[in-house]
C-alpha positions, 0 to 999 in steps of 0.5 A: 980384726975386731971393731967394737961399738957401744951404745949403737944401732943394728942400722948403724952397724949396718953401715958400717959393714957395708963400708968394710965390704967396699973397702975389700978387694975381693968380696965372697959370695954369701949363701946364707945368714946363719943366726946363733942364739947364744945366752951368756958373754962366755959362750960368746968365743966358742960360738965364733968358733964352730959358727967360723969353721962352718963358714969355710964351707958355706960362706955366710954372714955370721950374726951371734945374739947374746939373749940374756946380756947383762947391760944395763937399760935400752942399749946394743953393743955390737961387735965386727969380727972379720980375716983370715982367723975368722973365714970367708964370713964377717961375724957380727955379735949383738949383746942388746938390753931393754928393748933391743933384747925383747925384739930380736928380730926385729934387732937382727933384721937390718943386717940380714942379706937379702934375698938369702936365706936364714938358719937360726942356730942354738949351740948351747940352750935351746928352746923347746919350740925353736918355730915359736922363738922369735928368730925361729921364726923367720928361719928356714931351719932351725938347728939345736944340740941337745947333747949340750944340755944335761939331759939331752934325751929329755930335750929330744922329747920336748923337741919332738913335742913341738916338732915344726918342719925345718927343725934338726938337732946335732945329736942327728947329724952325729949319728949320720956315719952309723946310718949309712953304715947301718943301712949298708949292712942290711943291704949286704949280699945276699940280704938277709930278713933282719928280725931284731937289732940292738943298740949298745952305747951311753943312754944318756946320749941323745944319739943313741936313742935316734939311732934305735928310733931310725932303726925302728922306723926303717926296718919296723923291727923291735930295737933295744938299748943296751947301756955301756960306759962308752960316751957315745954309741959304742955297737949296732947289732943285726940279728937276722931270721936265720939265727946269725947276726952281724955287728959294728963296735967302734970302742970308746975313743977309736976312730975304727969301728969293727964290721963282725960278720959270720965266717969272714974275719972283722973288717975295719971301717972309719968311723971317727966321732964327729965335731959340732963344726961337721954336725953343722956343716952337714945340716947347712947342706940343705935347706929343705926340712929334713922329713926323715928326721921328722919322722923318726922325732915324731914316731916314739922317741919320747917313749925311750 
């Protein structure tokens, strides 16, 4: 169901949410607002989208902001989306001009739960300082993807420039699967001091450069990066003081990665790629800041 209003008021669509939720005959508990900034009409389905999958997880309410709407004058056309195709979450869309469009939170104010928190969310664009943005401001986390822009590492570096507790990125939570199985491996039996690692994938993918970073930072050990044509990370290799070395390679498009160990056969461990809906569902788990991803944005990212 889509319902549609012109020229309206935050106030009004308030309203008129509060009508369709008494007309429901079972009514989901809400955890949180989760608030996208989006920039342009066409991104407007795909934010519904992945914003949709993460509610089934964490049923929220959904507003989605349209920043550069191309109306004319002082107006704010809003949008009602709600059943089964959407989730357990009602979606709202704002695509205001004037006024409206220069006073977001202000804007999005009258249709925010109470007493839930806020994660404002920029699928696409983001802003370098999420905490100075309007509705970072008043989010307990703020979520960015730097794989979506065009030099997503050059997004990194600005990101942790203006780093705020609260702040993640996607190109993080994608890199989630590696850090434990990274982890894992350092920790085998008998453990054994590791004295370099390396770090073998696409160079311009974000992921990679947090991955060596967070290396760095939990081992205090030189970690390089080796550039391939996988679009993501394609190896992590540990090289230990005793001269052996052990690695995880998942080739380009697998869902299997290779766990190479000296003389044991290759074991294979899922490692599949994981979806922005994931990435997502994976940051709303925890409202708290992420300190150890402030650290590793903190500690010479921009350097890489």
């Amino acid at each position: 169901m889509k319902i549609t209003y012109q020229n309206t008021s935050a106030g009004e669509v308030a309203m008129r949410l509060h009508e369709l939720r008494d007309q429901e005959s079972a009514t989901v508990s809400s955890v949180l607002n989760l608030v996208a900034i989006i920039q342009r009409d066409e991104q407007i389905d795909a934010a519904i989208e992945v914003c949709g999958a993460a509610s089934h997880e964490h049923p929220c309410r959904v507003i989605i902001v349209v920043e550069n709407t191309q109306a004319d004058g002082d107006s704010l056309t809003a949008q009602i989306h709600a059943g089964p195709d959407i989730g357990p979450s009602e979606v709202i869309v704002l695509q205001p001009s004037g006024k409206s469009a220069s006073e977001l939170d202000t804007l999005v104010m009258p249709l925010l739960l109470a007493d839930t928190q806020i994660v404002a969310f920029w699928p696409f664009e983001a802003p370098d300082s999420p905490v100075e943005h309007p509705l970072g401001k008043i989010a307990a986390r703020r979520i960015t993807d730097s794989r979506y822009v065009a030099d997503g590492n050059e997004k990194i570096a600005a990101l942790a420039h203006h780093y705020a507790p609260g702040d993640t990125d996607l190109a993080w939570a994608a890199s989630t699967l590696w850090r434990g199985l990274v982890a894992a491996m350092v920790d085998e039996k008998p453990r054994r001091e590791i004295e370099s690692a390396c770090v073998s994938g696409n160079e311009a993918h974000p992921s990679c450069h947090l991955l060596a970073q967070w290396m760095r930072t939990l081992l205090g050990i030189p970690v390089t990066l080796h550039a391939t044509e996988a679009d993501s990370i394609e190896c992590v290799s540990l090289r230990r003081r005793d001269g052996s070395s052990v690695s995880l390679r998942r080739e380009n498009g697998a869902s299997v990665a290779q766990l190479e160990r000296p003389n044991l056969p290759a074991l294979p461990v899922r490692l599949p790629r994981r979806s922005v809906g994931d990435c997502l569902m994976e940051e709303l788990r925890i409202m708290d800041p992420d300190d150890l991803y402030g650290d590793v944005i903190t500690s010479g990212i921009s350097r890489d």
